[in-house]
N, C-alpha and C positions, 0 to 999 in steps of 0.2 A: 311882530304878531302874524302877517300875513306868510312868513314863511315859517311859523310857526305849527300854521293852520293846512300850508302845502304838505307838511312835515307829515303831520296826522291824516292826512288826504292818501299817503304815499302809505304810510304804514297801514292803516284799514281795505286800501286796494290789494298787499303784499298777502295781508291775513286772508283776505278774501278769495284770493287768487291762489294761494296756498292749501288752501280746505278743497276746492274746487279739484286742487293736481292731487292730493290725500283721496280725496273720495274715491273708491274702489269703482272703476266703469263697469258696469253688468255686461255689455255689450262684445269689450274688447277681451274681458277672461272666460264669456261662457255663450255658446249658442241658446236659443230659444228652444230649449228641450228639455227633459226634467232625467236626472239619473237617479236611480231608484236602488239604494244599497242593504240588504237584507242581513242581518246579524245573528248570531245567538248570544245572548246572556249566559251564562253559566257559575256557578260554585254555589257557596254555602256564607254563614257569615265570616268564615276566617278569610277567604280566599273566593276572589274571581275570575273568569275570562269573558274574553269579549273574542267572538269566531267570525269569518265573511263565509256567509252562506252564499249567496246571489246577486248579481247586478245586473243592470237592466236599463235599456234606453225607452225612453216616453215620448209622446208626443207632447211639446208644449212645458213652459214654465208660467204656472198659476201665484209662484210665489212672490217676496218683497223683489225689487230691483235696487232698491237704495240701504243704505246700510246695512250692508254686505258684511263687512269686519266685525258688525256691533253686536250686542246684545242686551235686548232690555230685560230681563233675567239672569239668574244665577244657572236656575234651577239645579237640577239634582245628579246630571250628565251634559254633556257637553260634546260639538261635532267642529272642531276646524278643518278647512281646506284650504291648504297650501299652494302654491305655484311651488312645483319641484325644483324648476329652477334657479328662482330666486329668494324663494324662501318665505315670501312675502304672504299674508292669510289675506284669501281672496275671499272667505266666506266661512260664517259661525252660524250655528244655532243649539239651541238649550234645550231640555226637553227633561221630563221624569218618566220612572217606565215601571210598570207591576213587576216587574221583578224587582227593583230597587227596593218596592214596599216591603217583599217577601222575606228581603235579606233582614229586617227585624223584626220578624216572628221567629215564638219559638221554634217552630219546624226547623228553621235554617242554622240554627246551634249543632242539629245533628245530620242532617240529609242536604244532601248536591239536589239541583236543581235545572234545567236548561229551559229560558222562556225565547221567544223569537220578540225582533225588534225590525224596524223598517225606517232609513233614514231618507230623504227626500233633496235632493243637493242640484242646483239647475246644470247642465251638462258643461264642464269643463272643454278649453278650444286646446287646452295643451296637457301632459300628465301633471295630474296637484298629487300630493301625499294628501290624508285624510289620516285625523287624529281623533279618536273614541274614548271620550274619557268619563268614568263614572264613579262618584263620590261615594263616603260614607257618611252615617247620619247625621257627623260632626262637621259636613261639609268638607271633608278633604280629600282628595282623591286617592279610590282606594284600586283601580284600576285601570290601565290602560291599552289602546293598539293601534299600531299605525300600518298601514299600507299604501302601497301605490296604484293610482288607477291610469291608466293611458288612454284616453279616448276613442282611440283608434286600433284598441284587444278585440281581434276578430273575436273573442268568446264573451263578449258581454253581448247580452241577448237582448234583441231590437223585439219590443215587443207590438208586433200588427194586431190593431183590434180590426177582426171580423165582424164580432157583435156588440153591442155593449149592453146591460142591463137599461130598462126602461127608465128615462128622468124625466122629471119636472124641474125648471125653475121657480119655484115658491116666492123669494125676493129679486130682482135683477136690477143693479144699481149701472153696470157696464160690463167693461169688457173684465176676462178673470184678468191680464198684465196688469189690469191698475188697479183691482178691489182685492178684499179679502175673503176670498172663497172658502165657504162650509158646504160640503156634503154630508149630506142626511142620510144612512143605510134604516135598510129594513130587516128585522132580524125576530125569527119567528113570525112571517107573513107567509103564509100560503099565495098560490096566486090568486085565489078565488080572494084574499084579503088585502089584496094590494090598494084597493080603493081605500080602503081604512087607514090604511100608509100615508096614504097621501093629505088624506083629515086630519091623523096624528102632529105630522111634520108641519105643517101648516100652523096648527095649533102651538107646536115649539117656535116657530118664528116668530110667530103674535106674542107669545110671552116675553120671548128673550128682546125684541126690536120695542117691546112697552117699559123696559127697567132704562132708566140713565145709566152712563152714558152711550149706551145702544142707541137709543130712539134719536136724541137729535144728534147721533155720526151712524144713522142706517144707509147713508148714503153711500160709505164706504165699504157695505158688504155686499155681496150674493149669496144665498143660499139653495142649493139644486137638491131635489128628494131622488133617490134613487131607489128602485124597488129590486134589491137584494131579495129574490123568492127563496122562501124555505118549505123543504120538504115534511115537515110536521108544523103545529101552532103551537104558537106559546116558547117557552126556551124554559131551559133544567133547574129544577130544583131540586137540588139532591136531597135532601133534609125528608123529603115526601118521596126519594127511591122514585121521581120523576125524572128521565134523561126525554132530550129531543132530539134531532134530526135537525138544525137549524141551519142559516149559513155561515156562521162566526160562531158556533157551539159555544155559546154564550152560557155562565150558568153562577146562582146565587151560591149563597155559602164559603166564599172565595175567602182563605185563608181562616175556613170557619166560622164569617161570621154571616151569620143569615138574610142581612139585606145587603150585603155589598157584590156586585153585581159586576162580571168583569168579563172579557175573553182575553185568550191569549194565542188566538190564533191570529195575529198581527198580518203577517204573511196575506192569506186570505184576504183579508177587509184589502187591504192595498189593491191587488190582483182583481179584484170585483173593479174595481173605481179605472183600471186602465181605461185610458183615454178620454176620459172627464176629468176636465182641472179641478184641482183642490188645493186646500192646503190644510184645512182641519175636518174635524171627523165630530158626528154627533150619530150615535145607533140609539136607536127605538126598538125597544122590547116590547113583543108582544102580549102583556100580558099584566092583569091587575096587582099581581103582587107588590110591595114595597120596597124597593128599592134601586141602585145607580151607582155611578159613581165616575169618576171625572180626573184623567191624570195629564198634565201638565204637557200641550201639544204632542199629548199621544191621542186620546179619544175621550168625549162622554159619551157615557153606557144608562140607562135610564129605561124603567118602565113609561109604557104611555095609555095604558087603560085605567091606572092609577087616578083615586080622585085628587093626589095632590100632584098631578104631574106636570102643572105649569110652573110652578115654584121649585121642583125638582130638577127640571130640565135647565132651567136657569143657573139653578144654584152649581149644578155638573159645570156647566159652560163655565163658569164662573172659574173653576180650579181649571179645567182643559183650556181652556183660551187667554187665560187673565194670569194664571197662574196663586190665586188667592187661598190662601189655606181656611180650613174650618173658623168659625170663631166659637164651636159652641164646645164643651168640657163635660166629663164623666164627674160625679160628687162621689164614684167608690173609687176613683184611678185607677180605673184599668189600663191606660193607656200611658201613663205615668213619661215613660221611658223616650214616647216615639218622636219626641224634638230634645236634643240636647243642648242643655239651658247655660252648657259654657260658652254655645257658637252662637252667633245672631244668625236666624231660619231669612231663607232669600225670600222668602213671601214678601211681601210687601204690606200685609194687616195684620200681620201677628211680631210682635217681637219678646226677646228674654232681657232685653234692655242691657245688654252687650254692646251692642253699637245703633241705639236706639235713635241719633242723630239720624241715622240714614235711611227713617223709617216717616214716620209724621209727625214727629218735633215741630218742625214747619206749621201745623197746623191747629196747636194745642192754644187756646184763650192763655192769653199775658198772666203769669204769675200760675198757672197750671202746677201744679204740683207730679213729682213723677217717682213712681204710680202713683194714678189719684188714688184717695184718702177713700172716698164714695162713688156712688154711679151717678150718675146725672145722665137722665134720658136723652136732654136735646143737646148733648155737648161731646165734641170729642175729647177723648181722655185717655186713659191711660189702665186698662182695668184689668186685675189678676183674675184668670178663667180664659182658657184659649187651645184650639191646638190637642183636643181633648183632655187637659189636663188644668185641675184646677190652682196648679201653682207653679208661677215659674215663667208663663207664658201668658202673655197679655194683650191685649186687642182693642181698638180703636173703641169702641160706639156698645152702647148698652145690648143692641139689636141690631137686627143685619140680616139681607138675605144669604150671607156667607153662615149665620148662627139660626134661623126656625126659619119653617115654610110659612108662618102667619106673617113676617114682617114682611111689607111691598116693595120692599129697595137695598139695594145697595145703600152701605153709611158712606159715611161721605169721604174716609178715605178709599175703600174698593172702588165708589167710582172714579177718584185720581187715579189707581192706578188701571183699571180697566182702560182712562182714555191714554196714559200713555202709551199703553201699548197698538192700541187703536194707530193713533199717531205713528207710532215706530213702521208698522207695517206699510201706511199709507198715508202722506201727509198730505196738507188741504189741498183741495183738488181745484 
């Protein structure tokens, strides 16, 4: 028995000791500096490319230090980084991009398109390959590209901040190496309305830090306001033959439809933020009209004059940082088309029950039927309507701040998945 027990002693030390040599050291593959790799997107729906516009050294790495290799997402495109020389992936991250969305709309049946893209990778100590990979709707990959970066290329450009845009700390839990840092832009502020910027964001923090499970893990973020000054107020609404002058020409109607609210000057937003740690992105629009929108650690984009703009700004956060899809569905389908109900969508609160084990099974009452039969308000389930489309696609919980702005919370699978990620980024401290 007692060598039995030594037995078991030896093999949980081996395990233990083994995960420890496995685990990617931040320290020994990458300095304390952030590389900043600028892309374009390009094609139509048949055909993509992926181009290297720009690189760029920063000061400082704002992002995770620990699981480096992993990802708690699928999402919709993908960034590996290699050790060139051994081959080994030193570092992943997942992400979704407006152009992705573009590629299914009608537009993209018949017209090319090139949107910018900006990937954020902590500075390599030796040359890695880097692998760009991004999906189609069916989740398979439908394009790829790789290159090599060498640390040590006199032509990547050391970027010296001079000046930087005026910030505030709004939340400050510590240092950015150990939280999860969100910068706030200002986008259609004058100077003269930079005060209201800072009322606004403030206001975004107090929403987003009052939904679970934000409020009891607000320990683990920062939030900095940055006043992004724009040379006109307000930002574009084409629909009323309104253009602005902003700093992210930021503008509604995006892919024609009137409240969705986007830029695509990516490039820009990044370039603003030199020399403030970050790692995610929240812009505030100036301006009361309805609407936002929120893509999966690329940015949320949101009005903030708006009277529903606390539940707004959340619900944005919610798909940019959580990666949660919609829960709420069109009754004419018009959207029919935009999850394919042969693949299981990486969301983590919608599923087509494909592979619906890997979703909240876990969480369904004993003898749960699947899809439930009826709704049941206080109970997780399993309910056709999701995803905007009313068949095919199904969603945890009757109500949800993922489906209306009157509901006050996260159901109760968003907020598992919200802390896992929470977690992923930064574990108990």
């Amino acid at each position: 028995m007692r060598n039995t027990l030594l037995t078991l002693a030896a093999i949980c030390f081996f395990a233990a000791n083994t995960h420890a040599v496995d685990e990617i050291s931040f320290d020994r593959n990458f300095a304390d500096s952030t590389l900043r790799v600028n892309y374009i997107f390009s094609g139509d729906a048949t055909t993509q490319e992926i181009s290297l516009s720009e690189i760029s050294l920063h000061e400082m790495w704002a992002g995770r230090r620990h699981n480096l290799d992993s990802l708690p997402l699928k999402g919709n495109g993908r960034i590996d980084v290699r050790d060139h020389k051994t081959g080994k992936t030193i570092y992943r991250h997942s992400f979704s991009d407006l152009f992705l969305e573009w590629l299914a709309t009608d537009e993209a049946r018949d017209n090319r398109r090139a949107m910018e893209a900006t990937m954020l990778i902590p500075y390599p100590r030796a040359t890695v390959e880097i692998n760009v990979t991004l999906d189609n709707s069916a989740g398979q990959p439908a394009a790829s590209f790789s290159h090599l970066i060498d640390p040590r290329d006199i032509l990547i450009r050391h970027k010296e901040v001079k000046s930087k845009p005026q910030f505030k700390y709004i939340h400050k839990s510590g240092s950015p190496r150990e939280k999860i840092d969100v910068a706030i832009l200002a986008e259609g502020y004058t100077r003269e309305e930079i005060d209201s910027f800072y009322v606004h964001a403030r206001r975004a923090v107090e929403s987003i830090l009052s939904h679970e499970p934000f409020r009891s893990l607000s320990d683990r973020f920062n939030f900095v306001a940055v006043a992004t000054e724009s040379e006109d107020s307000g930002v574009s609404i084409p629909r009323l033959k309104d253009w602005k002058n902003t700093a992210f020409s930021s503008n509604f109607s995006t892919f024609y439809s009137d409240r969705y609210l986007t830029t695509s000057r990516v490039h820009a937003i990044h370039e603003k933020l030199s020399g403030i740690p970050y790692e995610h992105l929240i812009i505030l629009a100036n301006t009361d009209e309805y609407g936002g929108g929120g893509i999966y650690n690329s940015y949320t984009l949101t009005t903030s004059r708006h009277k529903n703009f606390r539940p707004v700004v959340t619900h944005e956060f919610g798909h940019s940082f959580a990666g949660l899809a919609d829960e709420y569905f069109y009754t004419d389908d018009v959207m029919t088309d935009t999850y394919a109900t042969h693949s299981e969508p990486w969301e983590q609160n919608v599923t087509t029950l494909v592979d619906f084990s890997s979703k909240w099974a876990d969480m369904l009452p004993d003898d749960s039927p699947v899809p439930s039969v009826s709704v049941d308000t206080a109970k997780v389930g399993v309910y056709e309507g999701a995803a905007y489309s009313t068949r095919g696609v199904f969603r945890p919980f009757d109500r949800c701040r993922m489906r209306d702005n009157e509901y006050p919370s996260f159901c109760p699978v968003c907020q598992r998945a919200i802390r896992k990620i929470i977690e992923f980024y930064v574990s108990d401290q």
